[in-house]
N, C-alpha and C positions, 0 to 999 in steps of 0.2 A: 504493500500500500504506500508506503512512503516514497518510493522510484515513482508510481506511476503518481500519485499526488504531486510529487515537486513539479515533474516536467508539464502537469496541467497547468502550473501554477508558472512556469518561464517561458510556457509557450502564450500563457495567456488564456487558454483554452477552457470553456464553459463543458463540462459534461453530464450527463444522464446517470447514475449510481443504479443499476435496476438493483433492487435489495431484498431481500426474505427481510419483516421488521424485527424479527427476533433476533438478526445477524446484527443489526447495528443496536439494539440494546444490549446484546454483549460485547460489543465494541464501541463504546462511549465516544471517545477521543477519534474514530475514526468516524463516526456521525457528526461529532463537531468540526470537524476540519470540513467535511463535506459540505455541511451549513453555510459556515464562515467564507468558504470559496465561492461562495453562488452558485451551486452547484444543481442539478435537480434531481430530489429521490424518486424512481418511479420503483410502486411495489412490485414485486414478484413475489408476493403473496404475504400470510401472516407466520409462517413460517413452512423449510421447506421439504412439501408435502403433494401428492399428485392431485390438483383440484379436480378433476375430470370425475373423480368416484365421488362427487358429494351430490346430495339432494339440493333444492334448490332451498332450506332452511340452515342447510350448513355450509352451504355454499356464501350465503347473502352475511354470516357470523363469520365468519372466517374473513370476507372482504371489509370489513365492518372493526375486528379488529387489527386488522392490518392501517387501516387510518388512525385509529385513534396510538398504536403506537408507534409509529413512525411520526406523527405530529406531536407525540411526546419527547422524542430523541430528536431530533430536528427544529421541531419549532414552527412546520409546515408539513399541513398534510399532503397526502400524496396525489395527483391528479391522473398519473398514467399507470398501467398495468399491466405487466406479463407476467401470464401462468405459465405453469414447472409442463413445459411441452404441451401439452393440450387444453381444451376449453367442453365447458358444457353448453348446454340450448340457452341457459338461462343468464352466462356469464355476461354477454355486454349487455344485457337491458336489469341485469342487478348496478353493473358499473356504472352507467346513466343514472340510474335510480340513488346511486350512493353519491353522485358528486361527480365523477372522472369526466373527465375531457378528450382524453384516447384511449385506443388499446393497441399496445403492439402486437397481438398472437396473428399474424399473416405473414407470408413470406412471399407474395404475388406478385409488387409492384413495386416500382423506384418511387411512386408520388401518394401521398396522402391520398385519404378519400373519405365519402360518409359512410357509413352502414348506418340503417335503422332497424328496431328490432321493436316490434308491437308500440310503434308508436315514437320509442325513444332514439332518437338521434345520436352519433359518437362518431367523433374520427378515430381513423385507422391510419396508423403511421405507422406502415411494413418496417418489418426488421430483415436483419441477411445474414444467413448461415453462411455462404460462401466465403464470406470476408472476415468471418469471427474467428479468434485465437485457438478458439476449440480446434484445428487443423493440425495444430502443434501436437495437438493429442490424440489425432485419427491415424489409422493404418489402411496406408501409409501417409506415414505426417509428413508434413511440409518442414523445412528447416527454415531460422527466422529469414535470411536471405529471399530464399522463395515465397515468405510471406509477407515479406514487402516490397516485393517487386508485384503478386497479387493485388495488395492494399493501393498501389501508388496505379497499376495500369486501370483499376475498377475508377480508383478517385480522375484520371486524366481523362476517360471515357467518359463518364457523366460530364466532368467539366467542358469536352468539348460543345456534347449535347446543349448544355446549358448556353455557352456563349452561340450556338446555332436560333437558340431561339425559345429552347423546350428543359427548360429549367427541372431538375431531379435532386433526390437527397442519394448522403451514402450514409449506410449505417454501416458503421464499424466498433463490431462486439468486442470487448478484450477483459479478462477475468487478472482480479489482480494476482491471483494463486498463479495464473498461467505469463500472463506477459511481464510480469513485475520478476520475473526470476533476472539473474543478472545477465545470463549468456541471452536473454530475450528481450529485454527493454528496450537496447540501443534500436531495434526496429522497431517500437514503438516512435522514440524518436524520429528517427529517420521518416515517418511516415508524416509527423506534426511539422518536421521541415519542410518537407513538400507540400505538404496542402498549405501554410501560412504563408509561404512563398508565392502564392498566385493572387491575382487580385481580384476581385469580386464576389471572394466567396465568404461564404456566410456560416461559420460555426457554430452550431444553437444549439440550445437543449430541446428532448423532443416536446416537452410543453410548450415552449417556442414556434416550434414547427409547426403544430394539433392549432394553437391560436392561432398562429400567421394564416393558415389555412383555411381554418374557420372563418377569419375574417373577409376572406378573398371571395371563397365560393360559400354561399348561405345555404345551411342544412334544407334535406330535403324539407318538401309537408307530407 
């Protein structure tokens, strides 16, 4: 935590924390550093657990206390959401129903979108397995080299897109257990070189993103 914290912190760079809330009240000091940074917590649930097997009574306590303790350790509750791999029928129009503003459980598209669910409205701000650190740890895994030369050709592709006319996000997953090791950070590095090196782009948290978006295009009726 403290490698990948500093270089958010000298590159300038605003991040997303997806978090189990039980992970950062056992980690104090690493919730307050996230706070203090401007940082944004999105849950990944109340602690972690497969949400997909609950009913929709323990599904709606489980999201329920995931806010209340994260806006205990933080000092801001949570507005986005990713569940531990899957989702139920009931998951986005519980999150609508509790407050949230996105959900990341998609992996379809580079660009935000609505989904409505019995009425309630929610952005969806896709996440990318392709370009997350998890690679490090698939067979065959990638070595940090070839995962950032991945991370840098995915981020110069969108970007050309974007200056063509058709503006995209990149998500880029990185687990502090996995990129924070030492033989692996320096490409984490390397990757904040290259994207703050270009001009016009726009580093945000995905609350950031779920609003800007919202703003842009108004939910269905």
């Amino acid at each position: 935590a403290p490698r990948v914290m500093g270089l958010l912190e000298r590159y300038q760079v605003p991040a997303t924390f997806t978090a189990a809330a039980l992970s950062l009240e056992r980690a104090p000091e690493l919730a307050r550093r996230i706070a203090e940074g401007g940082h944004e917590v999105c849950s990944h649930g109340w602690r972690w657990v497969h949400q997909f097997q609950m009913d929709e009574t323990e599904e709606r306590e489980f999201i329920q206390k995931a806010v209340q303790s994260i806006e205990a350790t933080t000092g801001t509750r949570p507005y986005g959401w990713l569940s531990r791999y899957l989702l139920t029928d009931n998951t986005r129009r519980l999150l609508a129903e509790e407050g949230f503003r996105y959900h990341m459980d998609d992996y379809s598209d580079d660009v935000p979108f609505w989904d409505v669910v019995e009425g309630h409205p929610i952005v969806i701000v896709p996440y990318a397995v392709d370009s997350n650190d998890m690679k490090f740890w698939t067979d065959p895994a990638l070595t940090p080299d070839q995962w950032l030369r991945y991370a840098c050709d995915t981020f110069d592709w969108l970007y050309a897109e974007g200056e063509a006319g058709n503006p995209k996000i990149m998500s880029l997953g990185v687990h502090l257990r996995i990129i924070g090791r030492p033989g692996r950070i320096g490409a984490f590095e390397g990757f904040l070189k290259h994207a703050t090196a270009k001009s016009g782009v726009w580093i945000a948290t995905r609350l950031e993103i779920a609003d800007h978006f919202a703003a842009q295009v108004p939910a269905p009726e």
